[in-house]
N, C-alpha and C positions, 0 to 999 in steps of 0.2 A: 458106078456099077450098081445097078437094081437087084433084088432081091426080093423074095416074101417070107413075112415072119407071121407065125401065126402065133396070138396069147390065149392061154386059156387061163382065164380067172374065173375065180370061185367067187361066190360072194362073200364080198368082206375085205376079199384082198384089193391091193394096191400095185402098180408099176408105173413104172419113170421108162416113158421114150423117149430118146431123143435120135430124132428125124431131121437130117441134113436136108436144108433146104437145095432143091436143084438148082444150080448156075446162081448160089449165091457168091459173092463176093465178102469180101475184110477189107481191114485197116487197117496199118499198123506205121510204126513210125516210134519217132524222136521229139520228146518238149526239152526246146534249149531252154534253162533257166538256172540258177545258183542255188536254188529251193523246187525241183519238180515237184517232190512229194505234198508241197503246197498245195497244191492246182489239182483242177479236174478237168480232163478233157469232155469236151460237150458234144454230141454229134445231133443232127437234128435233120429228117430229111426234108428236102424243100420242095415236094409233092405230095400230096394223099397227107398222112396220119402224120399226127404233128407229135410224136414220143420222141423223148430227150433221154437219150441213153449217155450214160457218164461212166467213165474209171479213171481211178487217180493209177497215175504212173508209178512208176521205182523210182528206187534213188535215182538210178541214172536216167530217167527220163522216158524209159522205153513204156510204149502203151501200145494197145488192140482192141480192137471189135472186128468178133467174129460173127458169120451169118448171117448177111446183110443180103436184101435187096439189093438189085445193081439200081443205078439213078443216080439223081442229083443230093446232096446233100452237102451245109455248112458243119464246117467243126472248128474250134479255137478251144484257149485255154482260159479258167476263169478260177479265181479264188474258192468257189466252191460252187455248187450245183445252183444252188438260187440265186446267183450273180451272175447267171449266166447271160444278162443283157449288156453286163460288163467288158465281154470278152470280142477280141479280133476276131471274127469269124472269117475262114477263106471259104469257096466255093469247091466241090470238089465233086467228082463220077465217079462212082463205084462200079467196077465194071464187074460183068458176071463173071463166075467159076475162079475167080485171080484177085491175088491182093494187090492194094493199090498202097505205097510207099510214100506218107507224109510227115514232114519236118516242119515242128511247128517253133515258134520262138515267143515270146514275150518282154515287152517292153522294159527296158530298167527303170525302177520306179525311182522317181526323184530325189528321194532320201536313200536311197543305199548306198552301199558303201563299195567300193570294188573287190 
């Protein structure tokens, strides 16, 4: 729903807009892991602008990005932000105006324990 807002600033002052993108899209979803709060999810689109947005999950795994261009883009989970050549990357569509519902997992690492 559109609207107009008018600002009047003074000089000197300051204001924070935050302007919904139209027929943006989100993510959100599930990292299955025994440690999510380990990891960071990576998202990365795979057209145009190559920015690497990250949030570490909850305990229980649950994570988002909101605001998104609709498009193509990979996401996976990775020990931290600059390990992210480390990480499973899936394909995924962002579609406009609607989130899109991803279950991500990560490997058992060799040494752990059950």
């Amino acid at each position: 729903q559109a609207s107009n807002v008018t600002l009047d600033l003074t000089t000197g002052t300051a204001a924070t807009v935050a302007i919904p993108l139209a027929g943006a899209g989100s993510v959100r979803g599930r990292l299955d892991s025994r440690s999510p709060a380990d990891y960071m999810i990576v998202l990365l689109p795979m057209t145009g602008e190559n920015t690497i947005q990250t949030v570490r999950p909850s305990s229980e795994g649950a994570f988002s990005f909101s605001s998104l261009p609709p498009g193509l883009y990979r996401i996976g989970a990775a020990k931290s932000r600059w390990l992210a050549g480390s990480a499973n990357f899936t394909a995924i569509t962002v579609p406009a105006g609607r989130a899109l519902e991803v279950d991500l997992a990560v490997p058992v690492e060799p040494n752990s324990k059950p």
